[in-house]
C-alpha positions in Angstrom: 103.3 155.6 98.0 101.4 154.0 95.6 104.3 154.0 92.7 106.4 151.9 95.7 103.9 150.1 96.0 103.2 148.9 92.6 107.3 148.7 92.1 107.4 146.2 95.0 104.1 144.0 93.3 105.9 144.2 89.9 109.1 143.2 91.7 107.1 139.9 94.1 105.4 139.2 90.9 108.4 138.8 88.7 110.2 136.9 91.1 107.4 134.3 91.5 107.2 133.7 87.7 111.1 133.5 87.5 111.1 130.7 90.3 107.8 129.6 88.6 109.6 128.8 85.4 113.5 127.7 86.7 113.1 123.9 86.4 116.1 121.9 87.7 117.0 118.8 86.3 118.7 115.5 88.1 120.5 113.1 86.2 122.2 110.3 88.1 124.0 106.8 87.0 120.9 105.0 88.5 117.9 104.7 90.4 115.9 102.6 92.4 112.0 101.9 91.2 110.9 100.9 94.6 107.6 99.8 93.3 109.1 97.0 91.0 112.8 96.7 92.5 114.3 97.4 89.3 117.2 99.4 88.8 116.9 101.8 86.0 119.7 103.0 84.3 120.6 106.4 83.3 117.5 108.1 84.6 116.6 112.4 84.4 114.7 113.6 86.5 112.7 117.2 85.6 111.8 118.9 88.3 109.4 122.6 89.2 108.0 123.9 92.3 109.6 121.1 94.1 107.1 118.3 92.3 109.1 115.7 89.9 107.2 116.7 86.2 108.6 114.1 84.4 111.5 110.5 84.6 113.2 110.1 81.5 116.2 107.5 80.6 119.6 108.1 78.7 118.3 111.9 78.1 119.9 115.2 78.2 118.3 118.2 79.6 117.5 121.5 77.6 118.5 123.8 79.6 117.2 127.5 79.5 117.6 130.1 81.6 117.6 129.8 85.3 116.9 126.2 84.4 119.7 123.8 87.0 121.0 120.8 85.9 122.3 118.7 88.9 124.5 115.9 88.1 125.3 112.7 90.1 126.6 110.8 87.4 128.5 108.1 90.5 125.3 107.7 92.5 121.8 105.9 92.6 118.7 107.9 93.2 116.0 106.4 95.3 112.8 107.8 97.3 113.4 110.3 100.0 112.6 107.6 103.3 110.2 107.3 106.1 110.1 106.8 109.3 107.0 106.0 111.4 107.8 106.1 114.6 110.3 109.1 115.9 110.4 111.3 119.2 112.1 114.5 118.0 112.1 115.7 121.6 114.4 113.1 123.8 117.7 112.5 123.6 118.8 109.0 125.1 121.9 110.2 126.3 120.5 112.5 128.4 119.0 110.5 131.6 115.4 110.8 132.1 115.6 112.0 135.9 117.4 115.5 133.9 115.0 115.6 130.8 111.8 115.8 134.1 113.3 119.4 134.2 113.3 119.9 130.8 110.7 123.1 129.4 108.8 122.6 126.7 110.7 125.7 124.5 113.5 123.2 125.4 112.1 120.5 124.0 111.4 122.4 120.9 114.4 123.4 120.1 116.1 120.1 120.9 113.4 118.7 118.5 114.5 121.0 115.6 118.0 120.3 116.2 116.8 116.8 115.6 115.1 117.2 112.8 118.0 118.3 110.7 119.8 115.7 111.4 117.2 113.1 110.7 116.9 115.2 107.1 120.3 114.7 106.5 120.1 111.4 107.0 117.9 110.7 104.3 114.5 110.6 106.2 112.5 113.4 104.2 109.0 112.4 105.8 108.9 111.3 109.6 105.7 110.4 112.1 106.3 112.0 115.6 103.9 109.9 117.6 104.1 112.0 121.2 105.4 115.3 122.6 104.3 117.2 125.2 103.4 121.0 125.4 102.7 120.6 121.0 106.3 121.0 120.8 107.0 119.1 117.8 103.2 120.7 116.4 105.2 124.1 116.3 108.7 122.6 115.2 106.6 121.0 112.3 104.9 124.6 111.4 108.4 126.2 111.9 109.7 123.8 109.0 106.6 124.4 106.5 107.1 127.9 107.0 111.0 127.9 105.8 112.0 129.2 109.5 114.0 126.0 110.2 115.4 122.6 108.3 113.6 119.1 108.7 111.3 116.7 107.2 107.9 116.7 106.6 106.3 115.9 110.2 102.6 114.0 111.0 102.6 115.2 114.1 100.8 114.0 117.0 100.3 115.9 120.4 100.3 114.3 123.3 99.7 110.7 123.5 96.9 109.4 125.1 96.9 106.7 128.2 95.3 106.0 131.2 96.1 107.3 134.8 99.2 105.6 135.5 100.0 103.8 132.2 102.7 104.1 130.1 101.5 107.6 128.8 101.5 108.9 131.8 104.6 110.6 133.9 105.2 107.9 136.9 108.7 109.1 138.0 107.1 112.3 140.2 106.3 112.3 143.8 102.0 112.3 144.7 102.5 115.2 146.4 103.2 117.0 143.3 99.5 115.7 141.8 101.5 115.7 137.7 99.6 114.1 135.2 100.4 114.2 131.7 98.6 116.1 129.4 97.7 113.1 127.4 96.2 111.4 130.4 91.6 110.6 129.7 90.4 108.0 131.2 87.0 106.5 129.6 85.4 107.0 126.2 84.3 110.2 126.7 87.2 111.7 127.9 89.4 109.6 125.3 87.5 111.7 122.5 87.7 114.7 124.1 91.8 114.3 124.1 91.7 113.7 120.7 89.9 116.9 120.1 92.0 118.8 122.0 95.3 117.3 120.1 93.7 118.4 116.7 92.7 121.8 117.6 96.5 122.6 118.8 97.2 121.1 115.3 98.2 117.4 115.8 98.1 115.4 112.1 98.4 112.2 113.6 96.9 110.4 117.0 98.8 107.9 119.1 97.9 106.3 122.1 99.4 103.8 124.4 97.2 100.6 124.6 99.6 98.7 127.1 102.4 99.2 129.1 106.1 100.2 127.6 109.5 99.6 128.4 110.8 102.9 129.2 107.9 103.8 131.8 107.9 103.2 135.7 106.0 100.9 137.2 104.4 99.1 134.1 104.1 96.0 132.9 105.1 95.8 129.0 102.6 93.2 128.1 99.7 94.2 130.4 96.4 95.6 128.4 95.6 99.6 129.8 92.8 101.0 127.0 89.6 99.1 127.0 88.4 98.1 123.4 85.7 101.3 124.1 88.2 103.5 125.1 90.4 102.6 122.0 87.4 102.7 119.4 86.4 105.6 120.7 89.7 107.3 120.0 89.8 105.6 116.6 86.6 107.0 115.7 87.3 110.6 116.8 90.4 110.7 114.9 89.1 109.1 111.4 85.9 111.4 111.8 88.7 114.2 111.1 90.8 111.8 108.8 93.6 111.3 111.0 96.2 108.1 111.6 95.8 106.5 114.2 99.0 104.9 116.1 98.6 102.4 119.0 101.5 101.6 121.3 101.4 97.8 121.6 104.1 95.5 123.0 101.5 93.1 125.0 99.1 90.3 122.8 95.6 91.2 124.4 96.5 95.2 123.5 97.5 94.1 120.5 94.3 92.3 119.5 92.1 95.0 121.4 94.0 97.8 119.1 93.1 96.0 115.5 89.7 95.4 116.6 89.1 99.4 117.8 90.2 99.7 114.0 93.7 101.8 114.4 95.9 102.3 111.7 99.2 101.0 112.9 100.5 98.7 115.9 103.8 100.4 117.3 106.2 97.7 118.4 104.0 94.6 118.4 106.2 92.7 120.3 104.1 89.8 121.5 102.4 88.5 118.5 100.5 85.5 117.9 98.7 83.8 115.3 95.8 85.4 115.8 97.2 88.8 115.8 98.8 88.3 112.8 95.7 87.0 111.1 93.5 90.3 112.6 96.4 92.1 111.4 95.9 90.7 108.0 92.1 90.7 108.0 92.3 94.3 109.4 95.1 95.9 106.8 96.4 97.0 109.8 100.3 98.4 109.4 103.0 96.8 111.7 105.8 99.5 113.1 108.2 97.0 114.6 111.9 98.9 116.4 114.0 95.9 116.4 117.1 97.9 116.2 117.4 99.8 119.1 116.9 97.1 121.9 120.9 96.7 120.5 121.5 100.3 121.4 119.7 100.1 124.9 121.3 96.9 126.2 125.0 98.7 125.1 124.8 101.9 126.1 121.6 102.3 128.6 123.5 101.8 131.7 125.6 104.4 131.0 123.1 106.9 129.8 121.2 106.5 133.1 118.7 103.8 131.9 117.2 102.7 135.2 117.5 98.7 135.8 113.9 98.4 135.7 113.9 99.6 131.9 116.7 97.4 130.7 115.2 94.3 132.5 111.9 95.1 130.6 114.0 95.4 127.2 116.0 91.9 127.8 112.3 90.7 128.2 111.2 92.2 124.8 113.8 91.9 122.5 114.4 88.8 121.2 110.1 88.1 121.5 109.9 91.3 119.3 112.7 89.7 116.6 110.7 86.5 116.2 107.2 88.0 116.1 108.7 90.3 113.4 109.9 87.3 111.6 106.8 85.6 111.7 104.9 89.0 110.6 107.1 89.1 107.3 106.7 85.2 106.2 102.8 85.8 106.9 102.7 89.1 104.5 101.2 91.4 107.3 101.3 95.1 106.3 104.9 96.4 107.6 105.9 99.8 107.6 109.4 101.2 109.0 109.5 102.8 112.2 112.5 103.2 114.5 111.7 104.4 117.9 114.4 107.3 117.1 114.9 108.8 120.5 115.7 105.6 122.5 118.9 105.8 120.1 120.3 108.8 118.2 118.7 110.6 115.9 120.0 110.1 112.6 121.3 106.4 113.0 117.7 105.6 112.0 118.6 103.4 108.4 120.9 101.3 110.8 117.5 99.5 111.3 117.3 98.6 107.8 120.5 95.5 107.9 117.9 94.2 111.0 114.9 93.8 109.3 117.2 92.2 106.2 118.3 90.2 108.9 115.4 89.2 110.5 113.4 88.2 107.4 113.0 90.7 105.0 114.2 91.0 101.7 116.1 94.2 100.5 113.3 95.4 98.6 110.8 94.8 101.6 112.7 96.4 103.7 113.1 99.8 101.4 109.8 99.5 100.3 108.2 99.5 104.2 109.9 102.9 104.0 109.0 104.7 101.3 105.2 103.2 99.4 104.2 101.4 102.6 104.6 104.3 104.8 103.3 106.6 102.4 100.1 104.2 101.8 100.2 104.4 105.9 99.5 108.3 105.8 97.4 108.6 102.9 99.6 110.1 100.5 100.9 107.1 98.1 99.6 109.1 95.4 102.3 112.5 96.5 105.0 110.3 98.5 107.3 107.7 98.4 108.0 107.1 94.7 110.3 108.9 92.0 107.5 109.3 89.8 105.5 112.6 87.7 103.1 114.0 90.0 105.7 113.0 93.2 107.1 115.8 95.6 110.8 115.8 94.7 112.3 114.1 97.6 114.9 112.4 97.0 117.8 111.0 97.7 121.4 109.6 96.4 123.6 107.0 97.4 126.7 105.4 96.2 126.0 101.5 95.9 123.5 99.5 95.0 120.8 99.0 98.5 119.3 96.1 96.3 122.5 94.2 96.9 123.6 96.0 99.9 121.1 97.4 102.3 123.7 99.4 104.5 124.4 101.6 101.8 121.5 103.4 103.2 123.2 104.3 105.9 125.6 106.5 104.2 123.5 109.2 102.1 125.9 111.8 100.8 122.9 113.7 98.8 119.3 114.8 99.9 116.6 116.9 98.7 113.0 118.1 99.9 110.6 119.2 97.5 113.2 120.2 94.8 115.8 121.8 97.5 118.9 120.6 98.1 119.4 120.3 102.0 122.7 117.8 101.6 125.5 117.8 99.3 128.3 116.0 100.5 129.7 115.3 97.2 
């Protein structure tokens, strides 16, 4: 017994210094330097235990062996991308009276289905800001621990709102007394949510500080945390080092939100000037969806959007465009974030032509999803750059997205932490 056992530690051990040595080397016509929106020529990327060791120009790899050498000699290398703002667990064609008889386990496996696809999309890092039963918690674990394919998730639980806000699950009869799990009303309870999300393993907190489109019976602008409600949530989460998201289409939530000190405004759709300058004063990050209102008023009808919903989107969307606008020329903090889930996952860098569109440059626009949204979840010095000391997530394209931001939209090549998880070559 104990000669097997010493075969099987020679055997672990001298597969972990094989791996431990194998470096693999990238080498690609181009690649983006988001930091400086340069496009360097000719560049080599070394590579071991899925961090980037070194970036090189017009050099050839030594290879010994085990070493790889993977060539894209056609393509342009950039940072793997971010998004701030998914929902791995909905599906928007599935109408929401079905998905009210939808089990958690079914969410979960609906939400790792999703999360491949938004991997081979080119989204290597995603923030899942709400899921019910920690569904998206274990999905994330699942992926960390090689048992299934998707990004890196910061992962919130539940999200917080009041009784009856947009947080909360409208669409069931009283009789059936439902509240969502997220559901504390008053400091107190506020913090005690937040606790409760972190010890079932939530990275992240969101809450919802005014009504949303897609609940029942909410207004989209009106204000539903109180400024002590939200600050206490802020500081429960930062106590523990965690993001803070605030659902925030209406002005006064808005406001309320910076002041409470959260991280990041989700949709922000009624900005003025003084939320901008708080937003400013603050550092606060702006996650603004201004591509899927596009999706919603095309195909919402026919995916069982209720009339309610799409009257509140007409209401939002063009407001949302111009406050983005006026966000951009004013230099607030801007970070990309899609609302994946009210359109499909995967179609997420479709967003990227609207925010070209709507004032950014292309630079801006790729650097809100890579540097910004790794500054966002504290990991600028790990994340979002193809530089030594970087996880190796990265990512190919054929064109230039400096000239042509929909070339993001078509990303034949990805890879997480050294792996290869597309190769569509």
């Amino acid at each position: 017994m104990k000669k097997q056992l010493l075969s099987a530690s020679i055997a672990l051990l001298t597969f972990t210094s094989l791996s431990a040595h194998a470096t693999t080397y990238l080498s690609a016509k181009a690649m983006v330097d988001v930091q400086t929106g340069k496009l360097v020529q000719s560049p080599l990327i070394t590579i071991d235990n899925g961090v980037i060791t070194s970036v090189e120009q017009n050099k050839k790899p030594v290879l010994s062996k085990g070493d790889k050498h993977i060539q894209l000699l056609e393509l342009t290398l950039m940072p793997g991308l971010m998004d701030m703002h998914v929902h791995l667990t909905s599906d928007p064609t599935v109408p929401r009276s079905e998905r009210l008889g939808q089990s958690v386990p079914r969410m979960a496996i609906k939400a790792a289905h999703f999360a491949k696809k938004t991997l081979e999309a080119g989204f290597t890092t995603v923030r899942n800001v709400g899921a019910e039963g920690y569904s998206v918690i274990a999905v994330r674990d699942g992926i960390n621990a090689g048992d299934i394919v998707g990004p890196r998730i910061w992962a919130a639980g539940p999200s917080l709102g009041i009784t009856g806000g947009h947080c909360d699950n409208n669409r069931l009869p009283p009789e059936l007394k439902y509240t969502s799990t997220g559901v504390a009303d008053g400091p107190w309870a506020a913090r005690v949510k937040v606790r409760e999300n972190i010890k079932y393993g939530a990275n992240a907190i969101k809450f919802c500080a005014t009504g949303g489109v897609f609940s029942k019976g909410t207004k989209v602008g009106a204000q539903q945390y109180s400024y002590e409600e939200m600050k206490a949530i802020v500081d429960e989460a930062h106590m523990r080092d965690l993001p803070v998201a605030a659902h925030a289409h209406g002005t006064s939530g808005i406001k309320t939100a910076i002041k409470a000190g959260v991280d990041s405004i989700e949709h922000a759709s009624f900005l003025d000037d003084e939320a901008i300058a708080l937003a400013k004063e603050h550092g606060t990050w702006l996650s603004m969806d201004i591509y899927n209102t596009e999706y919603t008023l095309t195909f919402g009808e026919q995916n069982g959007v209720d009339e309610e919903n799409l009257n509140k989107e007409r209401q939002v969307s063009k407001k949302q465009r111009d406050s983005f606008n006026r966000a951009v020329k004013a230099g607030v903090n801007m970070v990309f974030g899609t609302d994946a889930a009210i359109y499909p996952h995967g179609d997420n860098a479709k967003q990227f032509s609207r925010m070209v569109e709507f004032g950014m440059t292309e630079l801006q626009a790729i650097q809100a999803a890579t540097i910004n949204s790794a500054k966002l979840l504290k990991m600028n010095n790990k994340l979002g750059q193809l530089k030594a000391g970087f996880a190796a997530d990265i990512i190919a394209l054929k064109g230039n997205p400096l000239e042509n931001i929909t070339e993001l939209e078509h990303i034949p090549f990805v890879m997480k932490a050294g792996q290869v998880y597309k190769n569509d070559l």
